[in-house]
C-alpha positions as CSV (number, residue, x, y, z in Angstrom):
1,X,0.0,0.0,0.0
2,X,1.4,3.3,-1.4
3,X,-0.2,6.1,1.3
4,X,2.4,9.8,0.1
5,X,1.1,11.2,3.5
6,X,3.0,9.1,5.5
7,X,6.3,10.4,4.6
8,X,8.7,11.5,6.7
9,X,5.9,10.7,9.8
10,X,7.5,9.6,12.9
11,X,6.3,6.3,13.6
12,X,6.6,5.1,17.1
13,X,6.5,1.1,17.2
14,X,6.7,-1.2,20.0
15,X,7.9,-4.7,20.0
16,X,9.5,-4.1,16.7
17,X,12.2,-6.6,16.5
18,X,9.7,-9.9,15.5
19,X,6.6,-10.9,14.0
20,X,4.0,-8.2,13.4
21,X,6.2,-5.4,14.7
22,X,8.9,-6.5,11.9
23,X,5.8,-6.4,9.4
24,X,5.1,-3.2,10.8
25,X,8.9,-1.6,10.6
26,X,9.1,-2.8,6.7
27,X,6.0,-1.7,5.6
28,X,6.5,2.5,7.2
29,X,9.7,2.0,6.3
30,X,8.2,1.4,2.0
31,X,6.4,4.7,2.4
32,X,9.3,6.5,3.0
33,X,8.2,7.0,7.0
34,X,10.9,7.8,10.0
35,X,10.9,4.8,12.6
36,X,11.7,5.1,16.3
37,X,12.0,1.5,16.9
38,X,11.9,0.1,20.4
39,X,12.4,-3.7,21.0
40,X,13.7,-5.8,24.4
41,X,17.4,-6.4,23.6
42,X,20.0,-5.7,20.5
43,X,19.6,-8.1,17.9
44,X,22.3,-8.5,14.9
45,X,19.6,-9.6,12.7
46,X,17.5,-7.0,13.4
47,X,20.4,-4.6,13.1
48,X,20.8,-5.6,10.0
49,X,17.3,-5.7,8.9
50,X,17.1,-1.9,9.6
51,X,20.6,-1.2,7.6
52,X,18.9,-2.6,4.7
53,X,15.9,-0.7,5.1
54,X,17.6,2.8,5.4
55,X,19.9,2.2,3.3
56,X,17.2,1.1,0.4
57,X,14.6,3.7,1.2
58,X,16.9,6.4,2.3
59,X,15.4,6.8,5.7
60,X,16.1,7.2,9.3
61,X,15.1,4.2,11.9
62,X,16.1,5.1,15.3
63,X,17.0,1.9,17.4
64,X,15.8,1.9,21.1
65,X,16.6,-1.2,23.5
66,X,14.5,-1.7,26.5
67,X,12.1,-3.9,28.6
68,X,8.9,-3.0,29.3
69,X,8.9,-5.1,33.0
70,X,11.6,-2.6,33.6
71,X,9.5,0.8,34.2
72,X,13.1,2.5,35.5
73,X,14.8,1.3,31.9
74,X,11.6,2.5,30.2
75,X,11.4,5.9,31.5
76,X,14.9,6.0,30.9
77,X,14.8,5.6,27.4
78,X,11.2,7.8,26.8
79,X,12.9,10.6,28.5
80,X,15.2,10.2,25.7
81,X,13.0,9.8,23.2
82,X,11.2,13.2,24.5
83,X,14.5,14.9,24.6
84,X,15.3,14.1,21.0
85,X,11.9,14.7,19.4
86,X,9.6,17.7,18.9
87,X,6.5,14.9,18.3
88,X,5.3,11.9,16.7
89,X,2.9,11.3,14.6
90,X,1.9,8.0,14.8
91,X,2.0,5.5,18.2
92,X,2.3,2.3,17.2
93,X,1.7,-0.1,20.5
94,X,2.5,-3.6,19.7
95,X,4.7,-5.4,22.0
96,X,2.9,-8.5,24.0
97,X,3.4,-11.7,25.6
98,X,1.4,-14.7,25.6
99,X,1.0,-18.2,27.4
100,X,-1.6,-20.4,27.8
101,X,-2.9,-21.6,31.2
102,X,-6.3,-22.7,33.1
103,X,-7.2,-20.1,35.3
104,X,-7.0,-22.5,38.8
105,X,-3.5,-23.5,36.9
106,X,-2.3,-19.5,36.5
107,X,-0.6,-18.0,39.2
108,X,-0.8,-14.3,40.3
109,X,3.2,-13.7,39.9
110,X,2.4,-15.3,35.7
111,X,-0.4,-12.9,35.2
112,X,0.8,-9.8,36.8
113,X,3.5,-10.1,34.2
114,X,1.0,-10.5,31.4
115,X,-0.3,-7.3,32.4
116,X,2.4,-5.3,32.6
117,X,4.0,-5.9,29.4
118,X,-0.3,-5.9,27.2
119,X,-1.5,-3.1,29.6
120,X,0.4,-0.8,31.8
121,X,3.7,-0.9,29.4
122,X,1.3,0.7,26.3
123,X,-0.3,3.2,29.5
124,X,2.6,4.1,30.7
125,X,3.8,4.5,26.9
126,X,0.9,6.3,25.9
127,X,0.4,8.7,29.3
128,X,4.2,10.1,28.4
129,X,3.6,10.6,24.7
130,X,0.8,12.3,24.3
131,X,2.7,15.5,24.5
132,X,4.5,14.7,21.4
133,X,1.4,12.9,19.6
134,X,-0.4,16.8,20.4
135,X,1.8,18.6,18.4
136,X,1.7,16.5,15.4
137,X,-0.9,17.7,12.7
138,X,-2.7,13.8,12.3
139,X,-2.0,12.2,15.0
140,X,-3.0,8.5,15.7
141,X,-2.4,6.0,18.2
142,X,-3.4,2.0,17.0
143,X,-3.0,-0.5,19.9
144,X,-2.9,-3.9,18.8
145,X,-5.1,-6.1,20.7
146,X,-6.1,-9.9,19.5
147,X,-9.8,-11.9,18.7
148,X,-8.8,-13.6,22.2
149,X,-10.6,-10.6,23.1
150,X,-13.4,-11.5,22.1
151,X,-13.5,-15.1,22.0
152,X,-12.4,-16.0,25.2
153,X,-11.1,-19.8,24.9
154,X,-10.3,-22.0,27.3
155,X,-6.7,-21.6,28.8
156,X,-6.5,-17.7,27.5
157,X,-8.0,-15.6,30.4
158,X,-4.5,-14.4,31.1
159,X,-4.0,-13.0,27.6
160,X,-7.9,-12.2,26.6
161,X,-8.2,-10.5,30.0
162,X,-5.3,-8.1,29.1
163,X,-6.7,-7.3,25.7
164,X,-10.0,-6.8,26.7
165,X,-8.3,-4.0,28.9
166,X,-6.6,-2.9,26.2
167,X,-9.9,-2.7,24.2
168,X,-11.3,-0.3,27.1
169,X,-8.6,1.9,26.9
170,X,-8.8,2.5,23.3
171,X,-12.3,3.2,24.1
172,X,-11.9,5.8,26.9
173,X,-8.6,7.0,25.2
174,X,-10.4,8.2,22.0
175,X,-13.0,10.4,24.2
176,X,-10.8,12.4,26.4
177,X,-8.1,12.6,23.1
178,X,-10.3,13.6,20.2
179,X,-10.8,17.2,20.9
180,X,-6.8,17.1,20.5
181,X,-7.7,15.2,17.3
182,X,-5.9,12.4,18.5
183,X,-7.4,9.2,16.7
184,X,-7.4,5.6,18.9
185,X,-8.2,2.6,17.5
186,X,-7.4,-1.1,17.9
187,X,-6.7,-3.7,16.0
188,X,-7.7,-7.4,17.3
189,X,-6.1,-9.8,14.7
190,X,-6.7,-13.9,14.7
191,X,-4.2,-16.2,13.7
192,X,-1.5,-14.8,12.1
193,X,2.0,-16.7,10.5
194,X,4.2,-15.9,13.5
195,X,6.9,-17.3,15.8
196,X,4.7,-15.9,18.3
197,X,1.5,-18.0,17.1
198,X,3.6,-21.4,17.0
199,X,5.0,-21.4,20.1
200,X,2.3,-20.2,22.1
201,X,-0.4,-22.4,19.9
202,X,0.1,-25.8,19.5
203,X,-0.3,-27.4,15.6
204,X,-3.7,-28.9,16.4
205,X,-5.2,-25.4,18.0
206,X,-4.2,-24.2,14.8
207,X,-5.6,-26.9,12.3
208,X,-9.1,-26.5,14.7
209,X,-9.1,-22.4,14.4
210,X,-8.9,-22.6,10.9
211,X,-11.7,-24.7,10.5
212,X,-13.7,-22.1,11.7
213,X,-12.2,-19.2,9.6
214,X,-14.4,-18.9,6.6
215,X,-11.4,-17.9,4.7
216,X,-9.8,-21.0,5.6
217,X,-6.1,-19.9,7.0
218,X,-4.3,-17.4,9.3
219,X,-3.1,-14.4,8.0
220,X,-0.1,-13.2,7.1
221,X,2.1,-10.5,9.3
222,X,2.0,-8.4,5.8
223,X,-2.0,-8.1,6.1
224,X,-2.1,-7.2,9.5
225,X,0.1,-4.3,8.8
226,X,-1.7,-3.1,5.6
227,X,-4.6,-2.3,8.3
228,X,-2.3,-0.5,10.4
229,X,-1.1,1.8,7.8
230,X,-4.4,2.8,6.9
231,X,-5.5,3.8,10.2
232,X,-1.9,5.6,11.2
233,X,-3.0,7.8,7.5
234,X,-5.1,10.5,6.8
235,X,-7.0,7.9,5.1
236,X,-8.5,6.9,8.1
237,X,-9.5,10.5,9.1
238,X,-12.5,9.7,10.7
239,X,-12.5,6.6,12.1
240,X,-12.0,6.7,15.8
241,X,-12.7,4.4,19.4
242,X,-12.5,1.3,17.0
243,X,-11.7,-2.3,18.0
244,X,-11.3,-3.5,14.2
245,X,-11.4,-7.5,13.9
246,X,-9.1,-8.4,11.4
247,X,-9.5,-12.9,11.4
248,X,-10.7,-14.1,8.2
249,X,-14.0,-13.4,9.4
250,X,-13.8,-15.8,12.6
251,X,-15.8,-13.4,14.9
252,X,-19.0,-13.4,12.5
253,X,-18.7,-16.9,12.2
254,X,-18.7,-17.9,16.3
């Protein structure tokens, strides 16, 4: 997807080192966008990855390392970020950890973790930049939340719990923001080809779920980020307080 008025945006992405935040990194990076990337820990791949990427598109991508259980390292490194930016256009929260667990099997130290990194991490995140998100001229936040949000299976309360938060705020968000005309959506995708999805989803979950899709597979990392281009562009102008389902059409079909 070719969108001109995402040039020279600065994209804020979370989680950017793997799976849909990779997807996400390539495809701002196509229309010519300037990347703050923030992932756990260095990664010579990765490094690489985003050599390539500036050097083919003649852009900037700003590498930032921290862990988002570490509120001390992540203040650390906004305060940076806030230091050596005048804004940012576009808020990109991504980053998220998953397990699978029966709720009398899940312990409280397990899903306090959860949390941190799906919920308070993208709050924390959020509270700080909305400074810089104010002074941009179309500004937009797109959390990415999951369909375990909506379908609720057995063993995900842990991770369907935190998105379901996630969903709230997104909500609530886009209220008190809009007047700023700050847009907040989410994005709940299914299945998607991930290293995430196979080790946290075992090959017979899988097989089951895509039973159920009426398009009959999980997505690619490539179509989840065409949706998150379009709502980071002026394309998207009006849309706003959105939890967009984006699964193949599982949720109509449950």
């Amino acid at each position: 997807m070719n969108l001109p008025d995402l040039k020279d945006k600065i994209i804020f992405i979370t989680g950017s080192d793997k799976g849909l935040g990779k997807a996400f990194v390539k495809n701002f990076a196509e229309n010519k966008a300037e990347i703050i990337s923030c992932s756990r820990k260095k990664d010579v791949e990765y490094e690489k990855f985003c050599e390539e990427l500036r050097n083919k598109y003649k852009i900037k991508i700003h590498n930032y390392y921290f862990d988002l259980e570490n509120f001390d390292e992540m203040s650390k490194n906004i305060k940076s970020i806030l230091i050596n930016f005048s804004k940012i256009d576009v808020l990109i929260n991504n980053a998220g950890i998953n397990f699978t667990s029966l709720i009398e099997m899940t312990s409280l130290e397990k899903l306090k973790k959860i949390y941190e990194v799906n919920f308070f991490s993208v709050y924390f995140i959020t509270q700080k930049f909305l400074k810089l998100l104010k002074k941009s001229k179309e500004p937009s936040i797109v959390n990415i939340s999951s369909s375990a949000s909506i379908e609720n299976n057995i063993g995900r309360f842990a991770y369907a719990s935190s998105k379901q938060i996630l969903n709230s705020f997104t909500k609530t968000l886009s209220k008190e923001v809009g007047r700023y005309k700050i847009r907040v959506n989410s994005i709940a995708p299914g299945l998607t080809n991930t290293k995430m999805m196979k080790k946290t989803t075992t090959d017979k979950n899988i097989e089951e779920t895509v039973k159920r899709i009426p398009m009959a597979r999980v997505a690619e990392a490539d179509e989840i980020a065409q949706l998150v281009l379009f709502l980071s562009s002026n394309n998207s102008s009006y849309i706003n307080g959105q939890i967009i389902s984006i699964d193949g059409g599982l949720s109509e079909s449950l």
